[in-house]
N, C-alpha and C positions, 0 to 999 in steps of 0.2 A: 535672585534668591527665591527658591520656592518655599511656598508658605503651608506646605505638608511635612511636616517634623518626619526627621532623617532617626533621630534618636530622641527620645519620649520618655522621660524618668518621672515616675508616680510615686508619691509616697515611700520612697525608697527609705528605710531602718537599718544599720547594719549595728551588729553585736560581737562582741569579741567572749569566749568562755565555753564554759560546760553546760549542761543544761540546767543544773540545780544553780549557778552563778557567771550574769554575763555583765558584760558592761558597753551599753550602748554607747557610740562615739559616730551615728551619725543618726539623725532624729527627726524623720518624716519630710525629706524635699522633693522638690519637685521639679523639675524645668525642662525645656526642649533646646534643641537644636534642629534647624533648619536645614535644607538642602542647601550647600554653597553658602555658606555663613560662618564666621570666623565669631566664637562666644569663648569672652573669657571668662575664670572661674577665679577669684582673687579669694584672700585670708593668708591667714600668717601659719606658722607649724603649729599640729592637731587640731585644726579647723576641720581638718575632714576632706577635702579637695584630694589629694592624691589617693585616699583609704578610695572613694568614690568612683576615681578614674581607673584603678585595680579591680574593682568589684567590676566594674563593663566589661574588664580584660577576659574577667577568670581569672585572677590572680594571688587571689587572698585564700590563704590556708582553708580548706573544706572542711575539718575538721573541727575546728575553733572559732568558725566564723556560722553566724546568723545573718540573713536576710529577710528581709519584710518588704511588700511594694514590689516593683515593675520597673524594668530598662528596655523597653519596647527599640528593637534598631530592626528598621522596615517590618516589622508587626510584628515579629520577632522575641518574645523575653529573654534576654542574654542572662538573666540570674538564673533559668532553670533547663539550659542547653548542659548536656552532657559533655563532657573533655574532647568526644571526637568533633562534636558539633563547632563547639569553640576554637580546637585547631585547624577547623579549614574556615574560619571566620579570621581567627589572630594573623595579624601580615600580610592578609590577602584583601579583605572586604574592610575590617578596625584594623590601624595599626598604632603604634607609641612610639614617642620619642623620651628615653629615660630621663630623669634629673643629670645622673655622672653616666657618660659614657664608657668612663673607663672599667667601671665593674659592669657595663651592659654588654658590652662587646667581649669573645673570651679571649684571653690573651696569649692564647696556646695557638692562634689562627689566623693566619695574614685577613688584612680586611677586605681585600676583592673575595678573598674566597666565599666571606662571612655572607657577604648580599648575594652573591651568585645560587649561595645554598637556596635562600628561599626564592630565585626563579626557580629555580629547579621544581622544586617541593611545590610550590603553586601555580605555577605556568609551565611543566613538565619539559621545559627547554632543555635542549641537550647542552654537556659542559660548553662548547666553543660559544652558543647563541647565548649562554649565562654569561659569559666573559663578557663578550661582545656589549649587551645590555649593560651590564655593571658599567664600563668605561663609557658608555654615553651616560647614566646614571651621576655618575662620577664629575661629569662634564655641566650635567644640569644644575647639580650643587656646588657648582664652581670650584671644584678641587682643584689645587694645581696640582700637575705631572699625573695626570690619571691614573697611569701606565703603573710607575714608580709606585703611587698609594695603595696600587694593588696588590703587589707585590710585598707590602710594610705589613710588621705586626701595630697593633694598637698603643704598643707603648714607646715607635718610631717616628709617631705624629705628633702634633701641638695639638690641645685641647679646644680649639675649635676648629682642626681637621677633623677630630675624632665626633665632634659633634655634624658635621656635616656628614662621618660615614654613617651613621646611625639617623642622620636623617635620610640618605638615598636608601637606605634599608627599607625607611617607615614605607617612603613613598614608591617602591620597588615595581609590587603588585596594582601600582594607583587605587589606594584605597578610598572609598566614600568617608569615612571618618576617619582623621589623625588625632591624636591626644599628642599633645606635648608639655608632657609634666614640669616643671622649672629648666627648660631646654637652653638658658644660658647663665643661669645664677654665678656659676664660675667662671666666665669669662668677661674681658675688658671689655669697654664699653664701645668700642669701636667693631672687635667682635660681635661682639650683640648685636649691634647695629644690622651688621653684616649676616645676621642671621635672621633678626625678624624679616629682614627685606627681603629676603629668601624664601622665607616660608610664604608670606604675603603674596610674591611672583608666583609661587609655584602653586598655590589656592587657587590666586585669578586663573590659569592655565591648567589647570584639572579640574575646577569646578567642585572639588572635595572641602564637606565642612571639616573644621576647625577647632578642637577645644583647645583653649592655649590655659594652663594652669600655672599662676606665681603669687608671688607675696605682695609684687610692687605694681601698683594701681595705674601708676603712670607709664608702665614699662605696656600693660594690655591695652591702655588707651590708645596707645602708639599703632595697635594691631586690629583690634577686634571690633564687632557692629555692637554688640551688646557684651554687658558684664555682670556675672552674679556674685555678691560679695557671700562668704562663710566666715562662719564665725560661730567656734564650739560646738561641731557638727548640724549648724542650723543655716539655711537663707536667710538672710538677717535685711538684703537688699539687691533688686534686680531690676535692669532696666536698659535702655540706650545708653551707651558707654557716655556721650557728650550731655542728658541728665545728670547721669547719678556722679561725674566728675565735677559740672559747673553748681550740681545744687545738691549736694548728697544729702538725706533724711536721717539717716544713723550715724550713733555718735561715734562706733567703730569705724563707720566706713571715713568720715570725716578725719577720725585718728591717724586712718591709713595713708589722707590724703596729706594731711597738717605734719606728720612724723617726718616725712622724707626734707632733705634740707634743700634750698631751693639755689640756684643762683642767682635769682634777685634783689632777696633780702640778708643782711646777717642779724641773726635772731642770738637774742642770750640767750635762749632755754627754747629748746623745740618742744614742740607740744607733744603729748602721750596720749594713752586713753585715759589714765587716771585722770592728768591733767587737763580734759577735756570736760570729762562730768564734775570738773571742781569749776561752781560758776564764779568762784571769781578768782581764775589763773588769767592772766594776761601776759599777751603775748608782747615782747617790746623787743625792738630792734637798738644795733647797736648804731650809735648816732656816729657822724666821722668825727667828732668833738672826742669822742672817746677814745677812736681809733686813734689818732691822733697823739694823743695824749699816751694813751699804752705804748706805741711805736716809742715816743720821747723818751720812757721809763726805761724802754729796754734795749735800746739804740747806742745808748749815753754810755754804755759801760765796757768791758773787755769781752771778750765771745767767751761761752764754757767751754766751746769744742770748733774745733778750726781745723777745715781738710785741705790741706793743698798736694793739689799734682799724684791726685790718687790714682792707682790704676791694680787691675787686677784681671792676671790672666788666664787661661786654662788652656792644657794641651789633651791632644788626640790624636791618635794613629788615623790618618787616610789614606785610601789612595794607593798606589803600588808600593813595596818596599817598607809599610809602615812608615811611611814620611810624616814626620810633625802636621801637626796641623795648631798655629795658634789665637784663640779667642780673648779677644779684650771686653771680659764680659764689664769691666769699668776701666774708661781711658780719659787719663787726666781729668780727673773733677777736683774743684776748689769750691770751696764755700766756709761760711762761717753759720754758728746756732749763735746763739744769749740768751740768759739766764732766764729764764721764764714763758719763752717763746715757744712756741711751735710750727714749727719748718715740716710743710708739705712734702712728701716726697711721692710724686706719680708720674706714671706713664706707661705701656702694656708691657705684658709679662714678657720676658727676653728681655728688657732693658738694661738692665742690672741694677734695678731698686733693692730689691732685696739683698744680692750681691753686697751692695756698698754697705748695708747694714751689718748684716756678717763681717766684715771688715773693722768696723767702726766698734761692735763689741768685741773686737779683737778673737773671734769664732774661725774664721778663715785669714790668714797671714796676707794683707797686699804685697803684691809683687811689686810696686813701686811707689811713693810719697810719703806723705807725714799724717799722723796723727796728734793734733793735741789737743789735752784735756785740761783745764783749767793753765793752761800758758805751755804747762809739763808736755815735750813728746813721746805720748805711751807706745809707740808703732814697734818697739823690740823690745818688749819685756820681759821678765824673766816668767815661769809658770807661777811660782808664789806671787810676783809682782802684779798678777791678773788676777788672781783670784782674789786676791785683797782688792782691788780697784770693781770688780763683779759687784760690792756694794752699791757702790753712788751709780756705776750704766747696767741697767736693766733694759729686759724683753717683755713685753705682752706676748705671747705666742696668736696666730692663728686659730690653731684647732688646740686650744686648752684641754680637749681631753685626752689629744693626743701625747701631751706630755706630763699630765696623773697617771702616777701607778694608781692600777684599779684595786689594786688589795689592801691599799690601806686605807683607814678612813681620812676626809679631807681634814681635819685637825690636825693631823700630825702630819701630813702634805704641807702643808702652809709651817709647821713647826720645822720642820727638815731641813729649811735656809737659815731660821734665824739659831739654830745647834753648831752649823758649820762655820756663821758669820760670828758666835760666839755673843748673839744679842737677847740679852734678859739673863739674868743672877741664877735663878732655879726655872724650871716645869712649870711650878706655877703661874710663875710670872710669865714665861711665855704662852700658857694658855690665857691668861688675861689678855696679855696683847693677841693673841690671836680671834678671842670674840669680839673685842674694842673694834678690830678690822672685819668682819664678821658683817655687824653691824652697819661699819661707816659704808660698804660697799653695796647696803638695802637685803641684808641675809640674814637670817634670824639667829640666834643661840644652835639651836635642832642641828644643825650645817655642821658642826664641828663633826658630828657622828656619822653622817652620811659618806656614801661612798660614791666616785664618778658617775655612775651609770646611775645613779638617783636622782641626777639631775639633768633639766634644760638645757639648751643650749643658751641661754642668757645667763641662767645660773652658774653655765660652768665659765663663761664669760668672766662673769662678777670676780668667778673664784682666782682665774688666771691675776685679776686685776692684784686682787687682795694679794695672792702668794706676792706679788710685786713691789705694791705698796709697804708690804709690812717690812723690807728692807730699808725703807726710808732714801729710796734714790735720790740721784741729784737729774740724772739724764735716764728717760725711759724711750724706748726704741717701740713703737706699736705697729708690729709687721700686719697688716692685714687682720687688726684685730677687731672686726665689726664684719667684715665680709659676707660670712655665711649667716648671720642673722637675721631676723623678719626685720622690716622696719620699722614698727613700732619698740621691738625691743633692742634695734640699735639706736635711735633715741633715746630712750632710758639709757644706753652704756657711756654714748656720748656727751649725755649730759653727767652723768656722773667721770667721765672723764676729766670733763671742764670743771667741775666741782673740787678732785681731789689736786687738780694743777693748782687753784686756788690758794686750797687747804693747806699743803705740804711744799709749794714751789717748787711744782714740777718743770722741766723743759723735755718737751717732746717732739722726736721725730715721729712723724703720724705717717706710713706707707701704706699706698693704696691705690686701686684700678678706678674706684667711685673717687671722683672728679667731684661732685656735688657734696659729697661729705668731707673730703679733704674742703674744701671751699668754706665750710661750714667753722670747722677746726682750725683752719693755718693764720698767720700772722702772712709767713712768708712762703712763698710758694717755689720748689724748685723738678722742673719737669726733663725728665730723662727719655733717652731715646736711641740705642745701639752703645748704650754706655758712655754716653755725653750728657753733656748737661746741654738742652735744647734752649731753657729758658731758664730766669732767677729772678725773683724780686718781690715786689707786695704781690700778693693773694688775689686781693680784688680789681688790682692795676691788672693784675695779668688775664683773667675773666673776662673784663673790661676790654682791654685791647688788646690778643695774644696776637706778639710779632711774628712766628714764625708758622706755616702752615702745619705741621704735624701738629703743634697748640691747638689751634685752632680744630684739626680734625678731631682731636678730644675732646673738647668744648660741643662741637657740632653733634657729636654721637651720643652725649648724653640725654635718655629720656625725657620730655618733657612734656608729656601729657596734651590737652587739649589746650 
């Protein structure tokens, strides 16, 4: 690694606004990057880290956007190059790896063509030597069927195909600097795996620094020589990634570390930031006396919900003649929940986790077994007989915001179930119950009048939770409802998950690709794998000892820091 900075940031200020009124959102930092050095950039969303990696690109609106300070790349200032300057730099000399692929790449364009273009356009290769290039390209990022993904549109691959075409893109022109903004956030942990170790390979063998930007501290440990933490557009802490991991100084960076759940210990209450500058939060683990004891509570009784010999199929035209083609995206699973428990459900996407959910709220019809709910088998009911039963199993959604209408304000969102479920006397009273939940969920009064797009993404978390809760479920279904969250404020959701189970005696199916957070949440742990049930049983037995190697391979891929 040379010790002549490849990229040199000074005092860098960025502002969003008009000239009479701006609003800074990043506040005089500083730092380098080396030749052949891999620096991560860690913070959670509006810290400032991707606004930063944009502004080196040329990519932040010229119109709305202030600069102050200096991004020197080879003596170079990239804040005051002109558009032509910056497109024979972009793809060629810096390149990016986006957060989502799927809106990076256009979807109008098979994807061999997509990287071909820019040989073309930087390496002036003719079409047959673009091809050519692209399929060993293709090869180095370990695509399978090279040939085949050249040929595919972007929405014919799996999400961490689509992430590796858009990394033989970055790395096309062998650029001196790559950025990769949150380049696996969406993808299992096995994938991930499979992709730090990629970029890592393909560093050492180009000798090209490195900025890797995420939220999870221990996901850059994994990759990088050094790490600068952000936080509210500021350095807050920078140093040797195996420092500032084993002895962080800041009580954010410490947050960042203390948030995420671990597999070693089961903690009642993960720590936060607030929780952190409160000197006297203590952190307590759960003792197996407890465990113990809780398993006896909720062991002893009749299950709420009991699958047997579930299965569920899907058909598709292949092949000559329109021949069937049929998927068992769930094949025979059995299992039991009880009353207060929370049953894991993980394994990578294809499995049919989510599948079996949709089943289970009666959303998608299984093609074959039983469903029951409290003894009763709900599996063929009538459309009244679901909607009345919609009470007691609920959904957390994913993307909460994706299922708010944006036009109306969140008060009457969260009112809109309890009208249909026919719960509260008048208006009134269902606006009381609806700030009572408001509240229980850490939201203020203000929230009733706000509209989706006015808030967070934790906030709208909260919100999903709330429209939930306020039906007073008996069974809540949580598809991937932490996912795209920083991890500090998926500890605050988690811990108010475990709160409102408490509260209200919840039982939850908790679905998810983080391994370390289900670990955190389950009682019981059941891991899926082509639509089977791989494995089943205690949570921490299974951690502990996973019998079967796909287990294990999920275990194995989970981040784990220094």
């Amino acid at each position: 690694m040379s010790e002549t900075p490849l990229l040199s940031i000074e005092a860098l200020s960025i502002a969003f606004g008009t000239k009479k009124k701006t609003t800074e959102v990043i506040h005089n930092i500083s730092f380098s990057i080396s030749e052949n050095e891999i620096v991560g950039v860690v913070g959670e969303s509006g810290s400032g880290k991707s606004v930063t990696s944009l502004a080196l690109m040329g990519l932040l609106p010229k119109k709305i956007t202030h600069l102050k300070g200096k991004a020197l790349f080879n003596g170079k200032n990239l804040l005051t190059l002109s558009e032509k300057e910056l497109r024979t730099l972009r793809g060629n000399k810096i390149a990016m790896i986006f957060q989502e692929p799927m809106s990076a790449l256009n979807p109008s364009l098979r994807c061999g063509f997509q990287v071909a273009e820019i040989l073309q356009n930087h390496l002036k290769l003719s079409v047959s030597e673009a091809k050519k290039e692209t399929l060993l390209l293709f090869e180095k990022v370990k695509l399978p069927r090279p040939k085949e993904i050249f040929r595919s549109y972007p929405h014919q691959i799996s999400g961490g195909q689509m992430q590796r075409v858009m990394i033989a893109m970055a790395i096309a022109c062998k650029p001196k600097l790559l950025i990769a903004d949150e380049p696996t956030t969406a993808l299992d942990v096995t994938v991930q795996k499979e992709i730090l170790l990629l970029l890592k390979e393909l560093q050492k063998e180009t000798g090209m620094s490195l900025l890797f930007i995420s939220h999870d501290l221990s996901l850059v440990a994994e990759l990088a020589d050094r790490v600068i933490v952000m936080y509210q557009g500021e350095v807050v802490e920078a140093g040797k990634v195996e420092s500032i991991f084993k002895n962080p100084k800041n009580t954010y960076t410490k947050a960042l570390l203390a948030s995420r759940p671990t597999l070693e210990v089961r903690l009642k209450r993960l720590p936060t930031i607030a929780s952190l500058a409160d000197a006297s939060f203590i952190t307590e683990e759960v003792s197996p006396q407890e465990r113990a004891l809780h398993h006896k509570q909720l062991y002893t009784q009749p299950p709420i919900l009991e699958i047997l010999n579930l299965e569920k199929e899907y058909y598709g035209n292949t092949g000559f003649f329109n021949k069937q083609n049929v998927v068992k995206a769930v094949n025979n699973v059995s299992f039991k929940v009880f009353e207060g428990e929370t049953l894991g459900l993980v394994g990578e996407s294809g499995c049919g986790k989510s599948t079996l959910g949709k089943a289970i709220l009666l959303l998608d019809k299984a093609t074959a077994g039983t469903i029951k709910y409290r003894g009763a088998d709900i599996s063929n009911l009538s459309t009244s007989e679901i909607r009345k039963l919609r009470k007691e199993i609920q959904l957390i959604f994913q993307d909460p915001y994706a299922s708010l209408n944006p036009r109306i304000i969140l008060g009457e969102a969260l009112m809109e179930p309890m009208i249909v479920h026919k719960i509260g006397t008048s208006k009134k009273k269902r606006k009381e119950k609806v700030l009572k939940i408001l509240k229980r969920v850490g939201l203020e009064e203000s929230f009733y009048y706000r509209y989706p797009h006015e808030l967070s993404g934790g906030q709208r978390q909260r919100i999903g939770i709330a429209r939930t809760i306020i039906m007073e479920p008996k069974l809540v279904i949580c598809d991937e409802s932490v996912s795209a969250l920083d991890i500090s404020v998926q500890a605050q959701v988690l811990n108010l998950l475990n709160e409102l189970k408490e509260d209200f005696g919840f039982t939850y199916i908790f679905i998810s690709h983080d391994l370390a957070v289900v670990k955190y949440m389950a009682d019981q742990l059941l891991v899926m794998n082509q639509g089977r049930i791989e494995e089943l049983g205690d949570a921490d037995e299974i951690y502990a000892n996973p019998v079967t190697e796909y287990t294990k391979k999920l275990i194995d891929a989970i981040p784990k820091g220094i």
